[in-house]
N, C-alpha and C positions, 0 to 999 in steps of 0.2 A: 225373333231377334237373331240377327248372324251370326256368323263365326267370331269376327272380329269384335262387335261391339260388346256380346256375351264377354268376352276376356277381357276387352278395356273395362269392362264394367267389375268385372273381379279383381281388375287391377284398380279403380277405383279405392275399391273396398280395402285394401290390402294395405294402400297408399293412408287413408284415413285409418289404418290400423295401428300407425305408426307408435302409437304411444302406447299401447296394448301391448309390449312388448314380443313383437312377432319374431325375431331369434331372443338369446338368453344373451344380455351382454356378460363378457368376461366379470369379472374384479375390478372395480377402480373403475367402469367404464359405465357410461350413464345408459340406459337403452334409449334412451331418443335418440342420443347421438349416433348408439350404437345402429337402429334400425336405418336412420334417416341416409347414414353410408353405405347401408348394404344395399338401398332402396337406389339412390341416385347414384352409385358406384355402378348399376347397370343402364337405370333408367335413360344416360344420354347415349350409351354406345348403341342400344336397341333404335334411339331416335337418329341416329346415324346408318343403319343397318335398313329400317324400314324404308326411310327416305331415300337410298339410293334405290332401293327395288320401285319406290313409287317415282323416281325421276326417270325409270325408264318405261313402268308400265303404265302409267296413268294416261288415260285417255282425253285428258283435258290440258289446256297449259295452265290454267290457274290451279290445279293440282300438282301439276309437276314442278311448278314457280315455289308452291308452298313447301313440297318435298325437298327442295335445295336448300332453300331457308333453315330446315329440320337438319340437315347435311351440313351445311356452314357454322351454323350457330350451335350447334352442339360439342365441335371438337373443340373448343376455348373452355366449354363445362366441363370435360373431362377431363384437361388439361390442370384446372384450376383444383378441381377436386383433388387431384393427385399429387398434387406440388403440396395441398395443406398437409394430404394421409404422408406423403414424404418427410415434410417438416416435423410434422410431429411423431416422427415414426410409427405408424400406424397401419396395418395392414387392414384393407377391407376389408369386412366376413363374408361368407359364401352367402348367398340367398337363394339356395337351389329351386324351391318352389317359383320364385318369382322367375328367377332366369330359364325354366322349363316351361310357364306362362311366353316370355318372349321368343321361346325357340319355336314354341306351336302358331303364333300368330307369324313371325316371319314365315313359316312354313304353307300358310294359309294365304298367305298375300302373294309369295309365291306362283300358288296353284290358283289365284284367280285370275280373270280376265275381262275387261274392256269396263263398261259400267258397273260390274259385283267390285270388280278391282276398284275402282272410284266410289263407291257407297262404304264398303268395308275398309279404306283406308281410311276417309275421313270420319266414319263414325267413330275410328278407334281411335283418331285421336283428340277429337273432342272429350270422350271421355277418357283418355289417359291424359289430358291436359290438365283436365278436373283434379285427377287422383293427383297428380304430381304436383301441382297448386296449393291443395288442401298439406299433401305430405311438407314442401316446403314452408309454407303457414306455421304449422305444427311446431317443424323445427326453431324458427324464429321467435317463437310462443313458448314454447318449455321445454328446447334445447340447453345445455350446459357450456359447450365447447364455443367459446367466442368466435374463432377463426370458423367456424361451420356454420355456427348464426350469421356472420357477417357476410360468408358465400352466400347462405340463403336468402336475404337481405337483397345482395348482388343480383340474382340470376331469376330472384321472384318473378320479376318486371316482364322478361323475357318471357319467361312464361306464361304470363298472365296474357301476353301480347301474342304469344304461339295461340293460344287459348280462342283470344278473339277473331284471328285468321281462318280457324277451324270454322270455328260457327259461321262464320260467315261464309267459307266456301258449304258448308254444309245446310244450308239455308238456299244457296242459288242452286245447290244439289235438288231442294227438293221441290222449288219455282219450276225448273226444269223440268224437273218429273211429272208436276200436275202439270205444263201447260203441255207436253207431249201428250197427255189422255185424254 
């Protein structure tokens, strides 16, 4: 398994942890809620971050098509996240593990090149698509915070629809590969 898909696959896990209480919410704060902000409070800025390195390394244009997509549609989720943590005065929590997960795969995407770059990006996010599907689920499932249910609600779609995109380039990924052998 790669670099990258080993760590979407941790972020899977991590994602589907969500109700497990994976930080400790304060007083008065639900941990679903509290998890699901710490989680998606990084989770689009990383899909912002990845996707510009992949709209310029990818070696395909329907990789690099997809990369924009991840680039455009993600600055409105962060936007929206932060206008609810504003409204309700609310500060994210830190999620150091998680954000130490995305500083190691940008750093790995990075250092690849030409087809590893196009294997290792889309396998990471098909399964970061998974994990952040399941984690919004989650949220919408036995979340407390209405205004966070009803983001999740919102931005599911997107996701589910990011999701589909992957699979699909990552399927013509692997048409490719058998019929080059």
């Amino acid at each position: 398994m790669n670099r990258i898909s080993t760590l979407g696959f941790a972020l899977a896990l991590l994602a589907l942890a969500a109700g497990g209480a994976v930080a400790v919410a304060p007083k008065g704060e639900a941990a679903v809620d509290y998890n699901f902000v710490a989680q998606a409070n990084l989770g689009a800025p990383f899909q912002i971050a990845s996707g510009r390195i992949a709209e310029e390394k990818a070696a395909t244009a329907n990789i690099r098509d997809y990369a924009h997509l991840m680039v455009v549609s993600h600055a409105p989720v962060v936007d929206a996240l932060a206008a609810i943590l504003r409204r309700e005065g609310v500060t994210a929590p830190p999620n150091t593990l998680l954000e130490g997960a995305y500083d190691t795969m940008i750093a790995s995407l990075k250092a690849d090149r030409a087809a590893t770059f196009d294997r290792d990006y889309v396998a990471g996010q098909v399964d970061y698509q998974k994990g952040t599907a399941a984690l919004f689920r989650y949220e919408i499932q036995n979340g407390t915070d209405p205004n966070l249910k009803e983001f999740a609600q919102r931005t599911l779609p997107k996701i589910e629809d990011h999701l589909q995109r992957a699979l699909k380039l990552a399927k013509r990924a692997e048409i490719a590969r058998a019929s080059s052998q």
